[in-house]
C-alpha positions as CSV (number, residue, x, y, z in Angstrom):
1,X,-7.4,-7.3,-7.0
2,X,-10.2,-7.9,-4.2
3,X,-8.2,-5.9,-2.2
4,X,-7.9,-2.8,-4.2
5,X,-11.7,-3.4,-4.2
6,X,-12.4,-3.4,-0.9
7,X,-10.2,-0.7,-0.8
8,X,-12.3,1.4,-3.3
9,X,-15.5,0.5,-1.5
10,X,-13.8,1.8,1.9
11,X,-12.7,4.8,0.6
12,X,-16.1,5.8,-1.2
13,X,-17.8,5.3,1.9
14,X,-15.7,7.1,4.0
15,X,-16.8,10.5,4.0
16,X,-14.3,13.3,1.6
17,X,-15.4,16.0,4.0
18,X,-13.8,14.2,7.1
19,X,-10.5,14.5,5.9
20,X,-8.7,17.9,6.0
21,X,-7.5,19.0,2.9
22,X,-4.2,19.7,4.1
23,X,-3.8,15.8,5.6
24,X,-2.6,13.2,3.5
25,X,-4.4,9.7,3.1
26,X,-2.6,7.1,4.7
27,X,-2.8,3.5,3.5
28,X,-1.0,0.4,4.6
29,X,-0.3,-2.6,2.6
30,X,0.8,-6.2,4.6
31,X,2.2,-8.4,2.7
32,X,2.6,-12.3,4.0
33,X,4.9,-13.9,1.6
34,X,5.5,-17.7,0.8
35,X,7.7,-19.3,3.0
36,X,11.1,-18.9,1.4
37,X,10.4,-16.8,-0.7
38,X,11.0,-13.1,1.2
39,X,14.3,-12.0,-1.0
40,X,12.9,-12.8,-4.0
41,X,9.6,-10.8,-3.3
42,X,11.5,-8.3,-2.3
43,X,13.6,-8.3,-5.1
44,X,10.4,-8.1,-7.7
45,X,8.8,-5.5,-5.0
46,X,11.1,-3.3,-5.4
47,X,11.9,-3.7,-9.4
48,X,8.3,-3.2,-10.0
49,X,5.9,-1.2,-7.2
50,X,8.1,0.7,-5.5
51,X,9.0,2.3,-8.6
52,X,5.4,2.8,-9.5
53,X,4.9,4.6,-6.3
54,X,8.2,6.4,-6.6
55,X,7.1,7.9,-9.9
56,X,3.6,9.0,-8.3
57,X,5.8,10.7,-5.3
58,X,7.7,12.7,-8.0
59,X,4.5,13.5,-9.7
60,X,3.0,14.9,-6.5
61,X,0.5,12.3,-5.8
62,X,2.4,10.6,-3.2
63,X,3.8,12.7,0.0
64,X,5.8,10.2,1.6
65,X,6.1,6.4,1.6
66,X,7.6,4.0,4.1
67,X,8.9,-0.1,3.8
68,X,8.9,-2.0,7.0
69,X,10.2,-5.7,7.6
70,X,10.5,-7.4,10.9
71,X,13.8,-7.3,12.2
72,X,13.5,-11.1,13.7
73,X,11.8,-13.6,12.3
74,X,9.0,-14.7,14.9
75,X,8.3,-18.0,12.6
76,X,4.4,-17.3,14.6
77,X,3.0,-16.5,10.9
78,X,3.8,-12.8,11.1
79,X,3.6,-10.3,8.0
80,X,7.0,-10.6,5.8
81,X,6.7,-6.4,4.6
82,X,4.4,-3.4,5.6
83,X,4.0,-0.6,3.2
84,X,3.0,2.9,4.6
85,X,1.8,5.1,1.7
86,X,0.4,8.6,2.3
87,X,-1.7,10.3,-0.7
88,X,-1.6,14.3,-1.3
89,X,-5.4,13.9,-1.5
90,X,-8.2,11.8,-1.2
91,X,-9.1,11.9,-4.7
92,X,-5.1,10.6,-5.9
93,X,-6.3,7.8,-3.0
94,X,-9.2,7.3,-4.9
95,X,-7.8,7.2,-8.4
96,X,-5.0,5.1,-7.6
97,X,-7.3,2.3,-6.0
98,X,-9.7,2.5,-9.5
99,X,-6.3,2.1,-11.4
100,X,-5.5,-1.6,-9.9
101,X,-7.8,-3.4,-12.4
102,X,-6.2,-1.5,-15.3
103,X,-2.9,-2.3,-13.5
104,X,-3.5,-5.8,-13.3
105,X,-4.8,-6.1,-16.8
106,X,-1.1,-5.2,-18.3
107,X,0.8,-6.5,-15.5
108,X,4.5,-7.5,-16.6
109,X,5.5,-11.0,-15.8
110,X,7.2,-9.8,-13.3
111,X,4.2,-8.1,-11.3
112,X,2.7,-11.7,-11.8
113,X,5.8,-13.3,-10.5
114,X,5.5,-11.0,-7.7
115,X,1.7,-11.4,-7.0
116,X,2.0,-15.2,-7.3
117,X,4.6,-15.1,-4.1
118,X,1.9,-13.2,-1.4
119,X,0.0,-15.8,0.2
120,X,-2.1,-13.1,1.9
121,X,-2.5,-9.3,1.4
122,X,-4.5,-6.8,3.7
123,X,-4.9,-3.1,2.8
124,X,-6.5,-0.2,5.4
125,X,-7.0,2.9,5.1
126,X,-5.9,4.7,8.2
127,X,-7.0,7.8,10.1
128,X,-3.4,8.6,11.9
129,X,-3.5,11.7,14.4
130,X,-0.9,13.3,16.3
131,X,-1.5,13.6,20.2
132,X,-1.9,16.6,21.9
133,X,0.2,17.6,25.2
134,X,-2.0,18.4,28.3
135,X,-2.9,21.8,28.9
C-alpha cells in the first residue's frame, strides 16, 4: 500500500506534459520475497496479478508487460522477481495507482497470502529512451 502511494505522489508530481502522448508509462515493480518462499509467490503472483494486469492489457490500458527472475541465485540479498509494466497513458498510470487502496480493501486471501510472502517491495516509475546513432 505505501508503495502505490508513493507511487501516486510520484506520478502527480511528474509533469503530464513531459510525456509524449504516443509513449507509454513504464513502471517497475521488485519484489524481494521470503527466503524459501519464491515458487509459492510465484505461484500466487501469477494466479492473482498477473491476471489483473493481463485483463488491463486486453482492455487497452496496458501495452506490454514483462516478468524477470535472476537466472542464479546470488544468495547477496538480491530481488527474487522484476515486473516491467508499460501504461497506454499516463492517466491509466494514474488510475491504476489510485485503484491499490480499493484493491487492497477486497483483496482475496490469496492476494494476502501473496502480500504476506514480500519482505520488501520498490516501485519506479521510469523515463526509458532509445539511443540515437551518431550523425
Amino acid at each position: 500500500m505505501k508503495h502505490a502511494t508513493f507511487l501516486l505522489c510520484v506520478a502527480l508530481l511528474w509533469p503530464a506534459s513531459s510525456i509524449a502522448q504516443d509513449t507509454p508509462v513504464v513502471v517497475e515493480k521488485t519484489f524481494w520475497v521470503k527466503a524459501g518462499k519464491e515458487r509459492q509467490f510465484g505461484a500466487l503472483f501469477q494466479k492473482t496479478e498477473l491476471q489483473r494486469l493481463l485483463r488491463e492489457r486486453q482492455a487497452g490500458r496496458v501495452r506490454w508487460l514483462r516478468l524477470a527472475e535472476p537466472a542464479l541465485a546470488g544468495g547477496n540479498g538480491g530481488w527474487d522477481l522484476r515486473l516491467t509494466v508499460a501504461w497506454s497513458s499516463y492517466e491509466d498510470m494514474l488510475k491504476d495507482a489510485a485503484g491499490a487502496a480499493e484493491r487492497q480493501s477486497r483483496a482475496s486471501i490469496e492476494d494476502m497470502l501473496r502480500a504476506d510472502l514480500v519482505e520488501e517491495q520498490s516501485e519506479v516509475l521510469i523515463r526509458e529512451t532509445v539511443p540515437q546513432q551518431p550523425g
